[in-house]
C-alpha positions as CSV (number, residue, x, y, z in Angstrom):
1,X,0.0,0.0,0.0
2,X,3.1,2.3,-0.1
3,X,3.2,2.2,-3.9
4,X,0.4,4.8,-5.1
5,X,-2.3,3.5,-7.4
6,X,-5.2,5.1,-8.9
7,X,-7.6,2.6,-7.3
8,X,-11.5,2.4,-6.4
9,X,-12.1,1.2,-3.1
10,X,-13.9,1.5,0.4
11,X,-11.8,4.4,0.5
12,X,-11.9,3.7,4.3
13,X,-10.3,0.3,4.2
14,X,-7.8,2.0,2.0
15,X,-6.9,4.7,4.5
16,X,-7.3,3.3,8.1
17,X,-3.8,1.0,7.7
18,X,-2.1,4.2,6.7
19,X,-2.3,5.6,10.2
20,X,-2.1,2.6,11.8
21,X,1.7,1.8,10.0
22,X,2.1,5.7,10.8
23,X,1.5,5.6,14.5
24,X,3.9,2.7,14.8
25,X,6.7,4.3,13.0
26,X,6.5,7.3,15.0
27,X,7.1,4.7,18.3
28,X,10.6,4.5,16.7
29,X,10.9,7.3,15.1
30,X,10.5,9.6,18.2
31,X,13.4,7.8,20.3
32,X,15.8,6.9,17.1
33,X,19.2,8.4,17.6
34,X,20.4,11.5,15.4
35,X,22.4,9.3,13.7
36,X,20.0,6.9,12.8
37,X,17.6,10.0,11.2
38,X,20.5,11.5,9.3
39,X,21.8,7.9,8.3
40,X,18.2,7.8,6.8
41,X,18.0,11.1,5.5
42,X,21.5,11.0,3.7
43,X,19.9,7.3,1.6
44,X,17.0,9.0,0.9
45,X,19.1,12.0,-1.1
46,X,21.1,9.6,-2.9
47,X,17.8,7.5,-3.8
48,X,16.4,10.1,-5.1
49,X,19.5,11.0,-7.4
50,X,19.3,7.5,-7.9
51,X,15.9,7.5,-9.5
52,X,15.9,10.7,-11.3
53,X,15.1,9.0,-14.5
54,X,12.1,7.7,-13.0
55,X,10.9,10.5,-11.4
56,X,11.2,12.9,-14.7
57,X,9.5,9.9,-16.6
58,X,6.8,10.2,-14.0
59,X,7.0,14.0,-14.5
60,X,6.5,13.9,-18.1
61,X,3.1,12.2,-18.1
62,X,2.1,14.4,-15.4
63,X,2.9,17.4,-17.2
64,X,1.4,15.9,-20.5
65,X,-2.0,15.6,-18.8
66,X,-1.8,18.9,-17.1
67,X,-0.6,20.8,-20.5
68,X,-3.8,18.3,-22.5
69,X,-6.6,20.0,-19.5
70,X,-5.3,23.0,-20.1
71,X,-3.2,24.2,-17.3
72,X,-2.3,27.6,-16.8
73,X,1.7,28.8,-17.6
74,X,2.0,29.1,-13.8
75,X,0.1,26.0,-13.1
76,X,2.5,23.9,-15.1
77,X,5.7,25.7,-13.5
78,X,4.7,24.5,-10.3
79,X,4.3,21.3,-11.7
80,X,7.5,20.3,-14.0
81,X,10.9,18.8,-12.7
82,X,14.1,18.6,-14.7
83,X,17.3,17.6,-13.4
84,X,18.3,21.4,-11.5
85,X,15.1,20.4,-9.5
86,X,15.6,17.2,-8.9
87,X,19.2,18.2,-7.6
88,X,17.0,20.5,-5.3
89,X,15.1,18.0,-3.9
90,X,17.8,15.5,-3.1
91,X,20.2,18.9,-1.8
92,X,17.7,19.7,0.4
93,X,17.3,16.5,1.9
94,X,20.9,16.6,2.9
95,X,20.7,20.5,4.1
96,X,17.8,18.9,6.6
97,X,20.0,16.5,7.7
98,X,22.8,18.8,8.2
99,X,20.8,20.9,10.8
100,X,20.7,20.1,15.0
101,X,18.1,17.6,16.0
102,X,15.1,19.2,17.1
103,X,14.2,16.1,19.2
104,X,15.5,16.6,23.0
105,X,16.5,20.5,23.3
106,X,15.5,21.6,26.8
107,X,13.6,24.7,26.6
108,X,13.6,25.5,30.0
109,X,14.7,24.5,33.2
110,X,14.0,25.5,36.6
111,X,13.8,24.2,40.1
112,X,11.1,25.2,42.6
113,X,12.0,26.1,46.3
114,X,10.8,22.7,47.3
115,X,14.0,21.0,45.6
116,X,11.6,20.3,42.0
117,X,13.7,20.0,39.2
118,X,11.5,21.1,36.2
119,X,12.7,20.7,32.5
120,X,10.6,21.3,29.3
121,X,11.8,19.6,26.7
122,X,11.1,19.2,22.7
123,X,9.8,16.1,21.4
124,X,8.3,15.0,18.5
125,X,4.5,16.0,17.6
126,X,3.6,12.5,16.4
127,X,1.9,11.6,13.1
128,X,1.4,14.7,10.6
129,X,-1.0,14.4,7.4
130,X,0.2,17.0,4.9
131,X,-2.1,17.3,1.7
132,X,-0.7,19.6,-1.0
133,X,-1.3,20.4,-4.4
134,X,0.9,20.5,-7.6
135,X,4.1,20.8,-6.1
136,X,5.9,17.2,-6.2
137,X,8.7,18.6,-4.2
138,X,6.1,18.8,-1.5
139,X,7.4,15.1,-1.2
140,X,10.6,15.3,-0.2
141,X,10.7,18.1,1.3
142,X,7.9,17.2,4.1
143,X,9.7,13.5,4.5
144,X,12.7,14.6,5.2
145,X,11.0,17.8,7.5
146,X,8.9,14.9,9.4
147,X,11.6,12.3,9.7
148,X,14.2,14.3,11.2
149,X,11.9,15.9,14.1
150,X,11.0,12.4,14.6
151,X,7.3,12.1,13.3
152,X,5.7,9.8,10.5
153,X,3.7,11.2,7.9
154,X,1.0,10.3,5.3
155,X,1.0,12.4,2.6
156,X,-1.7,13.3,0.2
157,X,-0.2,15.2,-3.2
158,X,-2.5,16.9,-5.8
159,X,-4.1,14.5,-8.5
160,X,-2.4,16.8,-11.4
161,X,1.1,15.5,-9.8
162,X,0.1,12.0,-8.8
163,X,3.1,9.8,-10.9
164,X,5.7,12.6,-9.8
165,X,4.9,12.3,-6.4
166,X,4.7,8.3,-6.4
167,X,8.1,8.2,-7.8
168,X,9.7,10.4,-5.8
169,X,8.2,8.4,-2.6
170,X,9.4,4.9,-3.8
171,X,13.2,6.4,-4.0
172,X,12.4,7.9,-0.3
173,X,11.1,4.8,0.6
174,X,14.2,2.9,-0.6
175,X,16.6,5.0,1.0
176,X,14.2,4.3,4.2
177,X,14.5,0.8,3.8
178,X,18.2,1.3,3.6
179,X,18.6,3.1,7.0
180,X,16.5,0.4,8.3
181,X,13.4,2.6,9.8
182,X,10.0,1.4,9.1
183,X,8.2,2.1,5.8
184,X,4.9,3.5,7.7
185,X,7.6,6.3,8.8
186,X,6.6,8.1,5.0
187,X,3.4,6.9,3.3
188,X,1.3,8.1,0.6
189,X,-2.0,8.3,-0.1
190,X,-2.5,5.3,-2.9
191,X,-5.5,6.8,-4.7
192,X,-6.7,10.2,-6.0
193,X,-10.3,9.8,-4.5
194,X,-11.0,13.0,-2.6
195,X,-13.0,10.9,-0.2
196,X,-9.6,9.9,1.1
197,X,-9.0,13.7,2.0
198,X,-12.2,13.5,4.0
199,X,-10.9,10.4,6.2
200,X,-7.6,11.9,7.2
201,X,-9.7,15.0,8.2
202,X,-11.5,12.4,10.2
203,X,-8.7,11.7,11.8
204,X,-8.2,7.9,11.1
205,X,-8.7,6.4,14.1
206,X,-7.4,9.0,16.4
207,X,-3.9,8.3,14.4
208,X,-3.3,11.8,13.0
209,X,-2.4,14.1,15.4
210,X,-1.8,17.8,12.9
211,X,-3.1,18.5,9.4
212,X,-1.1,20.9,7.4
213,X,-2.6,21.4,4.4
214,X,-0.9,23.5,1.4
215,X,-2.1,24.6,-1.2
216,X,-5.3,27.1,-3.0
217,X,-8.4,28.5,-0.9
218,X,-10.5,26.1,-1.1
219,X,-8.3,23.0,-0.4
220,X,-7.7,24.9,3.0
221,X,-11.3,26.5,3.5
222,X,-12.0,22.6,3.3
223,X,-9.6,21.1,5.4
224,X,-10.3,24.5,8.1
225,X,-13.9,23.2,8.3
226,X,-14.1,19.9,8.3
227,X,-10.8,18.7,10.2
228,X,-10.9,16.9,13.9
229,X,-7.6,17.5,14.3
230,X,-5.4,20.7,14.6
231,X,-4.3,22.0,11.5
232,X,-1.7,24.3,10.4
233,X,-2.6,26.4,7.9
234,X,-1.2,27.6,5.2
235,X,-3.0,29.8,2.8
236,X,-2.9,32.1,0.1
237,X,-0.1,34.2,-0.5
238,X,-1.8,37.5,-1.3
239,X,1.7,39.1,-0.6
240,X,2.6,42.9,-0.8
241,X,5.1,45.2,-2.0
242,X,5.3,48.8,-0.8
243,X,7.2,51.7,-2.0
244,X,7.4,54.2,0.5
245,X,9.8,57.5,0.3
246,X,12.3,58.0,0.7
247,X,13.3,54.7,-1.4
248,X,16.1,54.4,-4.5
249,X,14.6,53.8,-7.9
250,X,16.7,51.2,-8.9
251,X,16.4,48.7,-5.5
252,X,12.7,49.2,-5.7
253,X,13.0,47.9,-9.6
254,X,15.1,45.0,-8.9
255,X,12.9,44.2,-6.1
256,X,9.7,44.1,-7.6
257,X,11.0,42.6,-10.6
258,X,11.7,39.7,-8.5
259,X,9.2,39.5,-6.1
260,X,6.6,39.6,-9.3
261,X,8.2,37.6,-12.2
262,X,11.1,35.5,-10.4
263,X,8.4,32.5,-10.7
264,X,4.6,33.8,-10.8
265,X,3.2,30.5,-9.4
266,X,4.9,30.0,-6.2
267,X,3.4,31.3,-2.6
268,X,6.1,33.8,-2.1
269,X,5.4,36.0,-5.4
270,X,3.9,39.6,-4.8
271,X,0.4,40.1,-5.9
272,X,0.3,43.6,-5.2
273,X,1.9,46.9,-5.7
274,X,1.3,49.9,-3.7
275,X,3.4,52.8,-4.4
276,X,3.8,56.1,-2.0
277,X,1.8,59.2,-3.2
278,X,5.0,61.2,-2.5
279,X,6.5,58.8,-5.1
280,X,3.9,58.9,-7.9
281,X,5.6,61.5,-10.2
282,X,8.8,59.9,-9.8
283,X,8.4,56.1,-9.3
284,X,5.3,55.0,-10.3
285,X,5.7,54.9,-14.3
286,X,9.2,53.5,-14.2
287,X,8.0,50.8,-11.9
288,X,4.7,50.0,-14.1
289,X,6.5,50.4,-17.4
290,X,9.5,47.7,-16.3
291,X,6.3,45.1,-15.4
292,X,4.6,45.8,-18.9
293,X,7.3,45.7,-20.8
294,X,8.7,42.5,-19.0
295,X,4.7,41.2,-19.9
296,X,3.4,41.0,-16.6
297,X,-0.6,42.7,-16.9
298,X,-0.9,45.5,-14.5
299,X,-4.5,46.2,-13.1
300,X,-4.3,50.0,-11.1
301,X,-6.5,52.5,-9.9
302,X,-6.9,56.0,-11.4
303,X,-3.7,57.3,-10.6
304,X,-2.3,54.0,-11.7
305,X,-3.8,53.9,-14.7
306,X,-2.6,57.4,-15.7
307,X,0.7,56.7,-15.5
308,X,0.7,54.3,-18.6
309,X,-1.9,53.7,-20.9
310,X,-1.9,50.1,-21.0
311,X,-3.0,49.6,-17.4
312,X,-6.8,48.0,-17.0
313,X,-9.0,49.2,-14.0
314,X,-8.2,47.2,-11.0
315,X,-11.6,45.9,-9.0
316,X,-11.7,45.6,-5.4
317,X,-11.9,41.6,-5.9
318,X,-8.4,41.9,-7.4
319,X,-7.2,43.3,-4.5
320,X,-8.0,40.1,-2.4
321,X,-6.8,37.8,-5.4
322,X,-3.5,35.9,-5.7
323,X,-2.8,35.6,-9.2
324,X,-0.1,33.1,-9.1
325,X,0.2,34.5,-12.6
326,X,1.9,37.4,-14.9
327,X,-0.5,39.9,-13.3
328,X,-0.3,42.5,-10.4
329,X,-2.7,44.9,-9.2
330,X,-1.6,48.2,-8.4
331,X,-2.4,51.3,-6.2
332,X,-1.2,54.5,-5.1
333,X,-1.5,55.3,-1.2
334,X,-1.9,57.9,1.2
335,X,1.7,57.4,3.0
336,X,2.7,54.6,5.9
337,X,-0.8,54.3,7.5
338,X,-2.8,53.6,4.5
339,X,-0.5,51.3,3.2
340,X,-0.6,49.2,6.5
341,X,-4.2,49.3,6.5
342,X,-4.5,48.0,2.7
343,X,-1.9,45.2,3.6
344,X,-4.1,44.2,6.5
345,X,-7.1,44.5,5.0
346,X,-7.0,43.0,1.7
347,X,-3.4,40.9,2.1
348,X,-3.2,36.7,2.7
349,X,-1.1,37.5,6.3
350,X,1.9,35.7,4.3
351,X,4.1,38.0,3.2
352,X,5.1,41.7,2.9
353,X,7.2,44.1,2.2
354,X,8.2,47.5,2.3
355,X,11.0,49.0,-0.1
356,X,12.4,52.6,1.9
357,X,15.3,54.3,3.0
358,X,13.3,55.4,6.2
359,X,14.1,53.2,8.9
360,X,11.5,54.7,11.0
361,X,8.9,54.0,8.6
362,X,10.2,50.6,7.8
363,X,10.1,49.7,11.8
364,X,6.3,51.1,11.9
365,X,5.3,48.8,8.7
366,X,7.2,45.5,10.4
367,X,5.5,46.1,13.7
368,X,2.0,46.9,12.6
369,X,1.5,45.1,9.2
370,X,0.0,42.1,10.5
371,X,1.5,38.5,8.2
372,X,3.7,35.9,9.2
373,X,6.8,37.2,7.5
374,X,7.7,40.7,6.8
375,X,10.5,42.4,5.2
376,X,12.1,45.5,4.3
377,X,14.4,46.2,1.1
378,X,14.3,42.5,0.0
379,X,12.3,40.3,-2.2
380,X,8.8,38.5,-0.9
381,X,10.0,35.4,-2.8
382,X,11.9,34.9,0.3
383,X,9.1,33.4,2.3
384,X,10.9,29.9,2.2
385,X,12.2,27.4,4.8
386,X,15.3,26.9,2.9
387,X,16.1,31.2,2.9
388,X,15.8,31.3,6.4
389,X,18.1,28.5,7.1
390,X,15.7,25.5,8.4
391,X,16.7,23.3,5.3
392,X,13.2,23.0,3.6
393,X,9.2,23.6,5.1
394,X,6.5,22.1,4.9
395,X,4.3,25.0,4.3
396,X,4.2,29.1,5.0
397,X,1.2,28.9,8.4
398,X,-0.1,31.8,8.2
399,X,-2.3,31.6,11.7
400,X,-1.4,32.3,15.3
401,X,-1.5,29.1,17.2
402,X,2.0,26.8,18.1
403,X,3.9,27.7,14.1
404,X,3.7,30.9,12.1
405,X,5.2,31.3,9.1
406,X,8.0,29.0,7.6
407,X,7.1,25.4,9.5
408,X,10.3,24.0,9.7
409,X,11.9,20.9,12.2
410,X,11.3,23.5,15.5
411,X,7.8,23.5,14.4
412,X,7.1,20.1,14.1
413,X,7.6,19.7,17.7
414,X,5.7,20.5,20.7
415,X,7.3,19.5,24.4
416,X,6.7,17.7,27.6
417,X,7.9,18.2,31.7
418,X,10.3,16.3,32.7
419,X,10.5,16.7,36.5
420,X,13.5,15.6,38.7
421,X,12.5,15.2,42.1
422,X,14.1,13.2,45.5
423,X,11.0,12.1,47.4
424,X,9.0,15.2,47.8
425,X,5.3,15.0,48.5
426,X,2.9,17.7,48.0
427,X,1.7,18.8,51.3
């Protein structure tokens, strides 16, 4: 049941030995050694070097099918793998297992006037069910995120990448099988039935113990509603760039260039453009002229609109819409405070960023522009787990509760007491 099939079945049959295999693994997974993990994780790169050929094979059929429905330009981006990406993948892997084991850090530690010894200390959040679309990377990059904080996972990939992400689990699996951990440590789903999203939202048997699900609205309005089990969510990136003055030209070009058009379908890519009113004679057509030319549609307002001919009328809809696509809506603001207010009231709470030379003004956007990652002078495309040093993630959580932002190995953990005592009773 580890090799994925496009089956019809009692979908619940199908599913309920997934988390059973899972919750065992995790058994050994949460008390295996460093070693053991990185012995494991180190296979799994080299399998999937291994099996490149396989996976692009897989790859190509996907990307056949997807290219036959009709996919979107940004659609199929997210979608293809050549070898660079494939190098990715198996890089990554190793960057994981190059980082400290989450697993055992002591938090804090105390001891109460009564001679208590009190110690919190990581561990390992159990069994995760990540469900993802389009992405096959997704793959790798949540086994090898799972296995090193010492949890099992089930994973459930989009239908559009359903061969990639099978062959890219049988190499994990073999390098798995090398290390000698158990095979229910990283499962996939073995169908594309949607009713087998609905039983991990169930749960399986009190098995799963965190959904993270990553990918467009209504996977995650989905998943939000219907889970019985925490979920970490991870939703649209809706992402912001503001140009506030004082702010050089030329940075705020290259930034937006790359925020926009570096790769249009990924989470990280800015949606929006809001440019300073003290900045409109002097930075707002250069900025909208370098999109247009470089063929990325630009939707504005009035002022917007004025500044180049070729602009369309922006709705407010737009303004709530991630494009994931050669498109930006644009707006001229007010100064600092309408700008924050637009971010907060229109944006994803992903991403955001602010392009200035006024520190002030860039400490007053960080603090009050409520999203998960902020920035100031530097690309949004840098809302990944691999830029901020944690290897890979599983997804960008864009809600308040236990991870926010890149969910990395730290986030994969919660913790437990351990308390140290020498006899004492509670009076």
């Amino acid at each position: 049941m580890n090799r994925p099939l496009d089956i019809q079945a009692d979908i619940a049959a199908v599913m309920a030995p997934l988390g059973r295999a899972a919750r065992e693994a995790a058994h050994v997974l949460g008390t295996a050694s460093r070693e053991q993990k990185d012995t494991a994780l180190f296979a799994m790169a080299r399998a999937i070097r291994r099996h490149a050929k396989a996976i692009l094979a897989a790859n190509a059929e996907d990307v056949a099918d997807a290219r036959a429905a009709g996919a979107t330009a940004a659609n199929i981006d997210r979608l293809v793998l050549d070898d660079k990406r494939i190098e990715g993948m198996a890089a990554g892997i190793e960057a994981v297992a190059a980082l400290p084991d989450p697993v055992g850090r002591v938090l804090a530690k105390w001891t109460q006037p009564n001679g208590l010894e009190f110690e919190r200390v990581a561990v390992p959040l159990g069994v995760i069910g990540v469900i993802y679309e389009s992405r096959p990377n997704v793959t790798a990059d949540a086994a090898a995120l799972t296995l090193k904080s010492g949890n099992a996972v089930i994973l459930r990939g989009g239908s559009d990448s359903f061969r990639s992400s099978g062959a890219i689990h049988a190499a994990l699996l073999a390098g798995i099988a090398e290390a000698k951990l158990p095979a229910g440590a990283v499962q996939i789903v073995p169908t594309k039935d949607r009713d087998a999203v609905g039983e991990m939202l169930k749960g399986l048997d009190g098995n799963l113990d965190v959904i993270v699900p990553r990918g467009g609205k209504g996977l995650v309005a989905r998943v939000q509603t219907e889970a019985r089990v925490p979920v970490f969510a991870h939703l649209d990136g809706n992402n912001h760039i503001y140009v506030h003055a004082p702010c050089d030209l030329e940075l705020a070009k290259t930034v937006l260039m790359n925020a926009k058009l570096r790769r249009t379908g990924v989470c990280g890519a800015a949606e929006t453009l809001l440019v300073d009113r003290a900045l409109e004679k002097t930075h707002l057509q250069p900025l909208v002229a370098m999109l247009l030319d470089a063929g990325c549609a630009v939707r504005g307002d009035a002022d917007v609109q004025g500044s180049d001919q070729r602009v369309t009328p922006v709705t407010e809809d737009d303004y709530r819409t991630e494009f994931l696509d050669a498109l930006i809506a644009a707006r001229v603001v007010d100064g600092l405070d309408q700008a924050v207010e637009h971010v907060n009231t229109y944006g994803s709470h992903h991403t955001d960023a602010i392009l200035t030379d006024d520190k002030a003004a860039a400490a007053r956007f960080l603090s009050e522009v409520d999203s998960a990652i902020v920035l100031h002078n530097a690309s949004t495309q840098f809302a990944d787990g691999g830029e901020f040093g944690f290897g890979a993630e599983i997804g960008i959580a864009t809600g308040r509760m236990h991870a926010r932002g890149p969910v990395g190995l730290e986030q994969l953990t919660t913790f437990k007491y351990r308390v140290h005592g020498t006899g004492q009773t509670r009076p």
